[in-house]
Structure formats: structure tokens, C-alpha cells
N, C-alpha and C positions, 0 to 999 in steps of 0.2 A: 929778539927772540925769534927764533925761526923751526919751525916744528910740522913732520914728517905726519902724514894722515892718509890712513888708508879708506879711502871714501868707499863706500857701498853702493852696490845697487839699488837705483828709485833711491837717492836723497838726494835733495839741492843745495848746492854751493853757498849756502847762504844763513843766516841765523834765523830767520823767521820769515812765514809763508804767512798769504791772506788768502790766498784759494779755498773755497769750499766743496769738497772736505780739504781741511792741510792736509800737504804732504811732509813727510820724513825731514828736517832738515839736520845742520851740522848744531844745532844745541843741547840733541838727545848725547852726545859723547863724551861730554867731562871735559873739552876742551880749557886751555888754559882761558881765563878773564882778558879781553887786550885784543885778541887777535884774529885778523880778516884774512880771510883769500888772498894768496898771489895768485891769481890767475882763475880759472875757472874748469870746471869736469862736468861738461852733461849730465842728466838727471839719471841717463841710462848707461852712465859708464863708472868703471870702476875704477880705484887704483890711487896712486899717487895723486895727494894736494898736497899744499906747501901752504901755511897759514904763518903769517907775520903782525909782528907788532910796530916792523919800521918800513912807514912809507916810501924812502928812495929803494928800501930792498926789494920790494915787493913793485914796485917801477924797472929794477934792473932784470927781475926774471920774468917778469911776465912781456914786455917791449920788444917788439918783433925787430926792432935795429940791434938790439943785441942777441940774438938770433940762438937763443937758449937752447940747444938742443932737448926733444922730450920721446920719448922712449915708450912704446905700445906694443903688446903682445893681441893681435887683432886673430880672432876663428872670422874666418872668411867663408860663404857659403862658394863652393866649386871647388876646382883644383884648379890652383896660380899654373900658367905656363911662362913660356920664356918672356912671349910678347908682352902679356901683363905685368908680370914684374919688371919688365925693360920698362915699358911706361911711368910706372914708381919711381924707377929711379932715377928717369930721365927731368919727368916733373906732369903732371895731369893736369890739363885744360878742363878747368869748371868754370862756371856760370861768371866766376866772379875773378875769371884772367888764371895763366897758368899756374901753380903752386910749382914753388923748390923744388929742384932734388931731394927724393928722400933715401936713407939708405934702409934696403929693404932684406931679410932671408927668411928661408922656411923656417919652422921652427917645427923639428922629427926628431927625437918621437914630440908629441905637443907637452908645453907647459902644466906642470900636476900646482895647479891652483886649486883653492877653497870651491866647492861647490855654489853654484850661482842658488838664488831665491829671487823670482821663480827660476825655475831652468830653462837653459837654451832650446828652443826647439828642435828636434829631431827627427831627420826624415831619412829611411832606409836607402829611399833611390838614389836621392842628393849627397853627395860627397863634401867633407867639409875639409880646412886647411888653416893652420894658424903660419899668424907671418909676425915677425919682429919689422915693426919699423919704425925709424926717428926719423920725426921731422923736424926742421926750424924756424915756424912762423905757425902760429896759430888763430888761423878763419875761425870761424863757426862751422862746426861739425867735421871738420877739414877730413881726414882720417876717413870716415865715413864716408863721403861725399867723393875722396879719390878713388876708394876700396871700390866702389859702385861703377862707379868712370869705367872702371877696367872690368868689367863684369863681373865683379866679386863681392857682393853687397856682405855688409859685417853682421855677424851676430851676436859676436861679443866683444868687447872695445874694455880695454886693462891697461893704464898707464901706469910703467914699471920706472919710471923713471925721467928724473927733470936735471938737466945738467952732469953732476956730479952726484945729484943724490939720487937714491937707489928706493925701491920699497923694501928691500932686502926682512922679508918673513913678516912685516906685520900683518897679522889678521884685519879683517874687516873692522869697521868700526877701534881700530887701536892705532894710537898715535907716540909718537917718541920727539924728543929734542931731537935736532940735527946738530951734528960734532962741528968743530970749527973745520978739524980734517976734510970733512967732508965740502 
């Protein structure tokens, strides 16, 4: 079983917290009985998880040697120039050695997504800019952590997609089977 889950903002990837106070996890949803994380979403991002009931599946999309393509709709605080998105897509030197190629574009006019809780900050002087980009290998906070590289720190971080599959229209908190098609 492999099942499409549009994760929320502020909730963890996980079925149960010990922090005091909890925070929000994935058991408030109805999720099916059986099934874990392939992979992982930040506590502060939104979008596409993929939950599985079989282990080799959920080894072959999450495993950076098969190099699953994953799909982000990123508001970036500035306006992306040539240089910074040349660096995207050539591959950003962080901390922890260069990352891939990613393939990067504006996204004009920007993405008409669900309103965030809370909302993204807003500042009249600062200019903002959404970017599509997939990458093939996933660090810890990677996306993030590039966007910053190039002087473009994120402010909103939406994974639209993992491989083949799509978030295509679920709402927040609403999850769907994935097709074999898919």
C-alpha cells in the first residue's frame, strides 16, 4: 500500500511526540493502520509525503542511489538573478560537500496554494519570488540550506512532488491511495 499525504505546516513526520508541550503529529489524520514514512518533510514544510506499509518500497524512494527525483515549489525572500539560479543548477557548495544539479525555474505568476497557518511574513520593502526546483538526493534541510547559499533564504518550502507522483489538489491534512499508473 502506498498512500499520497498532503502534510501541514508544524507537524512531524512521525506518529507520536514526547516533547513538552506535543506537537501536531501524523495520527491526528485518519491515516490508514500499517503505515510509515518513506522519507521525511520538516516540521516547517509543507506538501507531499508518501507513507508505506512495504519496507523494500519505501528503501527504493527514499535511497539517495536511486536518486528519486522530488519536486518543490520554494517563496524565496529576493529576486533569483541569473547567477543564483546558475548556481542551482549547476549544484551549491554547503557545509556538507556540493549538492547535485538541481533543475530550477521561476514560477510567474506564483503558485495559488491553500493559505499557510500561521502566514508567511510580509515585508513591503523586500521582494519575494517562488522557484520550482527538483532535486535528487536529500540532506537535511537541503532545499533550504541551497536557497540561503545563493542569497535567497526560503520562506516557504511545498513539496509538490516525489518521482512520478504528484500532490495534484489534495488539501492539507488529506490523503489519497496512489494509482499503480502512477
Amino acid at each position: 500500500m502506498l498512500i499520497a499525504f498532503n502534510k501541514p505546516f508544524n507537524v512531524l513526520c512521525q506518529f507520536t511526540d514526547r516533547s513538552d508541550p506535543p506537537r501536531r503529529t501524523l495520527a491526528e489524520f485518519g491515516l490508514p493502520p500499517g503505515v510509515y514514512p518513506a522519507g521525511r518533510l520538516d516540521h516547517d514544510s509543507e506538501g507531499l509525503l508518501l507513507l508505506t506499509d512495504d519496507g523494500p518500497l519505501a528503501h527504493r524512494l527514499t535511497d539517495p542511489r536511486h536518486k528519486q527525483p522530488k519536486t518543490y515549489w520554494v517563496q524565496v525572500e529576493g529576486e533569483p538573478d541569473t547567477a543564483a539560479m546558475a548556481s542551482l543548477r549547476s549544484g551549491v557548495e554547503l557545509k556538507d560537500g556540493r549538492t547535485r544539479p538541481a533543475r530550477v525555474r521561476a514560477l510567474t505568476p506564483p503558485p495559488g496554494l491553500w493559505p499557510r497557518d500561521p502566514p508567511v511574513r510580509f515585508r513591503r520593502t523586500v521582494p519575494d519570488a517562488w522557484l520550482e526546483l527538483t532535486i535528487t538526493e536529500g540532506r537535511n534541510r537541503q532545499v533550504r540550506r541551497m536557497t540561503a547559499a545563493v542569497g535567497l533564504p526560503t520562506l516557504r518550502l511545498v513539496r509538490v512532488g516525489i518521482g512520478p507522483i504528484a500532490l495534484d489538489g489534495l488539501a492539507p491534512g488529506e490523503h489519497r491511495p496512489v494509482t499503480l499508473s502512477e
